[in-house]
Backbone as ProteinMPNN parsed JSONL, in Angstrom:
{"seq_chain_A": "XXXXXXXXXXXXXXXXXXXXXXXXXXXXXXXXXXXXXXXXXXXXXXXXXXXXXXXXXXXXXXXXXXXXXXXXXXXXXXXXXXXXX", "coords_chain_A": {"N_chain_A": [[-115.024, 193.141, -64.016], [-117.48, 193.674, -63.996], [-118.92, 191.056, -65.191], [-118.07, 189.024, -63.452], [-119.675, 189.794, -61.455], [-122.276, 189.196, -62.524], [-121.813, 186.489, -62.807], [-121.439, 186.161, -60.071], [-124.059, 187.177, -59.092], [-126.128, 185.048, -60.92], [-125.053, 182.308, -59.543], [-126.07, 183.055, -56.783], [-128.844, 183.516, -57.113], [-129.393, 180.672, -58.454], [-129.291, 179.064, -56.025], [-130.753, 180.528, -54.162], [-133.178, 179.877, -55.142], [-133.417, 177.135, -54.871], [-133.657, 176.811, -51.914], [-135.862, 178.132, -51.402], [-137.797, 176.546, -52.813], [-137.307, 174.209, -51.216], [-137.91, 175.467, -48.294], [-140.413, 175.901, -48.972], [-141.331, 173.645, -49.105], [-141.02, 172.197, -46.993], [-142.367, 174.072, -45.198], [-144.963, 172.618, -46.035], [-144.997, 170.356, -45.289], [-144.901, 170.55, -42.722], [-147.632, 171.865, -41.926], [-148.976, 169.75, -42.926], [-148.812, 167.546, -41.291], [-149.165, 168.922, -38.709], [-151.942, 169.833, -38.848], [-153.632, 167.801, -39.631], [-154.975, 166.213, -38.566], [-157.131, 168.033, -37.654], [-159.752, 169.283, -38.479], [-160.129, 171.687, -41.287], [-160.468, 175.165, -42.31], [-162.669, 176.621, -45.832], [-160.52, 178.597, -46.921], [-158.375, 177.945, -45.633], [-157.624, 175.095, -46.734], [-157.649, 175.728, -49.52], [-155.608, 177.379, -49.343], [-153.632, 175.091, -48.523], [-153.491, 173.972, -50.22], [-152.904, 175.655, -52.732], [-149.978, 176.317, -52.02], [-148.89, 173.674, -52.287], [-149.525, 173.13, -55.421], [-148.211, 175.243, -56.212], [-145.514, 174.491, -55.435], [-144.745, 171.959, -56.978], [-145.162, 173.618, -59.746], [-143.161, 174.924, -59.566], [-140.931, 172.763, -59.398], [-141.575, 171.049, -62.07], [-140.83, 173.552, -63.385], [-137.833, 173.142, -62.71], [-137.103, 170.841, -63.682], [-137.798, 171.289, -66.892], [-136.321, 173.493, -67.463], [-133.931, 171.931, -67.167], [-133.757, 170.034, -68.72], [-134.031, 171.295, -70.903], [-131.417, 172.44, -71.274], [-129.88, 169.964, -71.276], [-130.912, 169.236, -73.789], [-129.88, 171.349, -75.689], [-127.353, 171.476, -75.456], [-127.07, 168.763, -76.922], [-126.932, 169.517, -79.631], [-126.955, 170.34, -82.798], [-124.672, 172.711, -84.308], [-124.444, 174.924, -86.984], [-121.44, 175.945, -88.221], [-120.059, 179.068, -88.372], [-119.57, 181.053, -91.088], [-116.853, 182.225, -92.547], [-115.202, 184.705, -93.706], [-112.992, 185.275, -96.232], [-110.893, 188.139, -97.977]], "CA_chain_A": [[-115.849, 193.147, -62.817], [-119.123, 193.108, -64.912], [-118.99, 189.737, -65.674], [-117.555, 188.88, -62.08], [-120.894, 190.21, -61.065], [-122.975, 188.571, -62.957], [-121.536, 185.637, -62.101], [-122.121, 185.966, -58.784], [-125.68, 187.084, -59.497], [-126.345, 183.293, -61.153], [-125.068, 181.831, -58.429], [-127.096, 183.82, -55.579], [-130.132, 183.003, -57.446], [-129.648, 178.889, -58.29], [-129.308, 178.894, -54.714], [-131.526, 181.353, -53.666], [-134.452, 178.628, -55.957], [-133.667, 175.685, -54.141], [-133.742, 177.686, -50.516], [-137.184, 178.727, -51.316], [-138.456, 175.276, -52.727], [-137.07, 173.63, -49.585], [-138.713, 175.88, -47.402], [-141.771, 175.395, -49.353], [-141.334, 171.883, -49.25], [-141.153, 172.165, -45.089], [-144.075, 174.19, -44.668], [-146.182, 171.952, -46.176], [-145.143, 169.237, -43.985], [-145.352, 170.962, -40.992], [-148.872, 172.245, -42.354], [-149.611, 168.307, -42.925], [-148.271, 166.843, -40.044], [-149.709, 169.5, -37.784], [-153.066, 170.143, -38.938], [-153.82, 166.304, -40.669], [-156.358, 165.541, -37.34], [-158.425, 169.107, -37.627], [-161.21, 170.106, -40.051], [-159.665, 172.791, -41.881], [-161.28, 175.873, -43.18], [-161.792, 176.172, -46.957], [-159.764, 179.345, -46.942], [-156.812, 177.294, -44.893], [-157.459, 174.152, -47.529], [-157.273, 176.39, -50.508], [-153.826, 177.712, -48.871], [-152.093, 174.355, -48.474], [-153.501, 173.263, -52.313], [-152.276, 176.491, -53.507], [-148.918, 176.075, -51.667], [-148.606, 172.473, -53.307], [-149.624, 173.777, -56.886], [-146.662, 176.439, -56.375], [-143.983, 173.492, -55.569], [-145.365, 171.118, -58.43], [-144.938, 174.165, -60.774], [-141.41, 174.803, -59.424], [-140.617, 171.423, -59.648], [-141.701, 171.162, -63.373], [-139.415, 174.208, -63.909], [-136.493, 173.16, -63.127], [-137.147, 170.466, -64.848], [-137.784, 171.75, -67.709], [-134.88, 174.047, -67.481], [-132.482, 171.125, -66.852], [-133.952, 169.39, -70.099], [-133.98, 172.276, -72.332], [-130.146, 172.464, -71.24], [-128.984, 168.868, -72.134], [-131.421, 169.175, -75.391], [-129.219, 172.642, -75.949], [-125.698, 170.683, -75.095], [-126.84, 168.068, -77.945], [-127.839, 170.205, -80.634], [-125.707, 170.748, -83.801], [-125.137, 174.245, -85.111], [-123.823, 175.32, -87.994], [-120.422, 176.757, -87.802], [-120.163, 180.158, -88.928], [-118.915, 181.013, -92.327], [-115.567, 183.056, -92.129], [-114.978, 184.72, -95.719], [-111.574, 186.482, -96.267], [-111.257, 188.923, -99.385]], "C_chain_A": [[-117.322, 192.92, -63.145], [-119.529, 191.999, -64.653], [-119.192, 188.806, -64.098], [-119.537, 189.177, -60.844], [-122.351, 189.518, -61.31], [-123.154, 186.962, -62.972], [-122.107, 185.147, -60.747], [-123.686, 185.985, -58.391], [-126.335, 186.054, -59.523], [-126.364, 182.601, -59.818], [-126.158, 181.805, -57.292], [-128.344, 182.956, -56.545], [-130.497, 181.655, -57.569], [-129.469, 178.956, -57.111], [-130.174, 178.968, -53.704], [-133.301, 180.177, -54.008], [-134.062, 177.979, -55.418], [-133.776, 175.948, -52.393], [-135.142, 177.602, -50.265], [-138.006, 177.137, -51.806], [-138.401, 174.386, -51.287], [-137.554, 174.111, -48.851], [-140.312, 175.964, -47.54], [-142.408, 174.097, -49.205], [-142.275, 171.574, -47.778], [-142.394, 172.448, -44.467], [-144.987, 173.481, -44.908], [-146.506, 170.864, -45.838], [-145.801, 169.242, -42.729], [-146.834, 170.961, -41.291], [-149.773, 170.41, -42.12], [-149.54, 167.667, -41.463], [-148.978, 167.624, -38.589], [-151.35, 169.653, -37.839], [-154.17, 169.024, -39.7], [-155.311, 166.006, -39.419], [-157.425, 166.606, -37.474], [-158.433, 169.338, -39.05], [-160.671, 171.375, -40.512], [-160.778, 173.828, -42.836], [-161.364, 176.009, -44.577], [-160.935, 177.478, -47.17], [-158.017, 178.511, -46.972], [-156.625, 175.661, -46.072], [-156.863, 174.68, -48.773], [-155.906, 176.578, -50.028], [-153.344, 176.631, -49.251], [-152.632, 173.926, -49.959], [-152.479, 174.139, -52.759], [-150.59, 176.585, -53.431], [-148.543, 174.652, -52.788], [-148.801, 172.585, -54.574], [-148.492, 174.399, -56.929], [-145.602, 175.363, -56.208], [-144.298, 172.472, -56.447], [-144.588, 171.601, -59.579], [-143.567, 174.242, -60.381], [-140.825, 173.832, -59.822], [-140.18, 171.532, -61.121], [-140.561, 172.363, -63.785], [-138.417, 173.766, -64.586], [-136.196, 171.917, -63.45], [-137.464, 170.093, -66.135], [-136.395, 172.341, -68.429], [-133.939, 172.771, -67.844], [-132.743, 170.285, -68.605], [-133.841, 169.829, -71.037], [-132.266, 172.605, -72.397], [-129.329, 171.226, -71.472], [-129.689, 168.869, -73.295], [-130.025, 170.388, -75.882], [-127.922, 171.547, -76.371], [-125.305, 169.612, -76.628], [-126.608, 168.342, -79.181], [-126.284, 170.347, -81.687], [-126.072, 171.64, -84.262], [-124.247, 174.393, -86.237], [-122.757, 176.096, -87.62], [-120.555, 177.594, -88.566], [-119.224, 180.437, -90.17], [-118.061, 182.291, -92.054], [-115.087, 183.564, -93.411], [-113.876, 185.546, -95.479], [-111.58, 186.729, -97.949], [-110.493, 188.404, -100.286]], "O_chain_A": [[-118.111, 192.132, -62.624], [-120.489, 191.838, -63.899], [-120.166, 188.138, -63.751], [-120.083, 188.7, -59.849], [-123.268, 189.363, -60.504], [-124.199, 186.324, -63.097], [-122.854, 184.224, -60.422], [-124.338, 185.203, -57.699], [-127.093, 185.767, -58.596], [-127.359, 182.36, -59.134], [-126.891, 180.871, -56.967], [-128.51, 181.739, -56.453], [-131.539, 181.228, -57.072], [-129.858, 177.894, -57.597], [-130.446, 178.193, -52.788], [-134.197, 179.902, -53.21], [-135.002, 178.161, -54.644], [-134.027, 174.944, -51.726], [-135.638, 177.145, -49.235], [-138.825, 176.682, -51.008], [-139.324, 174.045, -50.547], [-138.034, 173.227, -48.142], [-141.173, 176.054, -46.666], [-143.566, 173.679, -49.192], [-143.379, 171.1, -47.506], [-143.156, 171.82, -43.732], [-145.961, 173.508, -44.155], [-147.602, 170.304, -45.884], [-146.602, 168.596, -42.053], [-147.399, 169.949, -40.874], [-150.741, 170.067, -41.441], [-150.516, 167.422, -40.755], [-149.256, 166.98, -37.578], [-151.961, 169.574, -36.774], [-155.249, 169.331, -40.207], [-156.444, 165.627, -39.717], [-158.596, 166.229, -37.427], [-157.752, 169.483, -40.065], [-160.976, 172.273, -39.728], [-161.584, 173.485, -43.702], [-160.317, 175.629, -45.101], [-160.352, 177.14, -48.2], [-157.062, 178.475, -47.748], [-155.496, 175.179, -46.164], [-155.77, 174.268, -49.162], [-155.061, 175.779, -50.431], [-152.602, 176.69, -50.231], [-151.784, 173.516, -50.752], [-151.377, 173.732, -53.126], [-149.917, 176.848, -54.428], [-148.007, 174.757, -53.892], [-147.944, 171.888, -55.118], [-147.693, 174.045, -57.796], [-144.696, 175.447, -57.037], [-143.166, 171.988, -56.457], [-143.795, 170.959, -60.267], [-142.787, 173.505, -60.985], [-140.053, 174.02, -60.762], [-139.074, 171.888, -61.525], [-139.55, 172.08, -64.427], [-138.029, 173.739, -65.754], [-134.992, 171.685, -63.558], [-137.458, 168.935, -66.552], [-135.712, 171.963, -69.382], [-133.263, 172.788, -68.872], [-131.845, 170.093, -69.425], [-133.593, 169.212, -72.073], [-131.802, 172.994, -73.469], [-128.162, 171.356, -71.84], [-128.974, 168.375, -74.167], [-129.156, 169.847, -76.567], [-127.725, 171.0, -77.456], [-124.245, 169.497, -77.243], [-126.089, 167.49, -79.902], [-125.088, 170.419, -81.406], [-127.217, 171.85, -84.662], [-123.181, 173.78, -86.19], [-122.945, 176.941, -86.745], [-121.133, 177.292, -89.611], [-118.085, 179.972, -90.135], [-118.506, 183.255, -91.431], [-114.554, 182.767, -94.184], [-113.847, 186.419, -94.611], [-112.001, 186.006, -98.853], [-110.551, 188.804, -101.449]]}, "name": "protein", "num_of_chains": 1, "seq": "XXXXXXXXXXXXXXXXXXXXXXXXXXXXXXXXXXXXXXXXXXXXXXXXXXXXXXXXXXXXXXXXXXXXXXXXXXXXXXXXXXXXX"}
């Protein structure tokens, strides 16, 4: 059940990261699309930069992640030495 758990855990969460990019994504449409004609404060400018800095870095993440996992996949390891007496 441990395992079973942890499992599910993974899951929830790769899921849970692309939920939250996508809705990051959205707002910053809407944000564009709605507010593209008015003078924005720099408070409200800073916001949508800082928003777009945060999905950039996400971005970069996961891929990162995804690269450090086919580098991983390629990799040759040494098989383990098995000594009997």
């Amino acid at each position: 059940i441990p395992e079973l758990r942890k499992q599910s855990r993974w899951e929830y969460l790769t899921k849970r990261e692309q939920e939250k990019i996508d809705d990051l994504e959205a707002e910053i449409k809407d944000e564009e699309y709605l507010f593209s004609t008015q003078n924005l404060t720099d408070r409200e400018r800073k916001d949508l930069e800082y928003k777009r800095q945060v999905r950039d870095l996400a971005r970069d993440y996961k891929k990162a992640g995804a690269k450090e996992k086919e580098e991983r996949k390629n990799r040759y390891y040494m098989p383990e030495e098995i000594r009997s007496k």
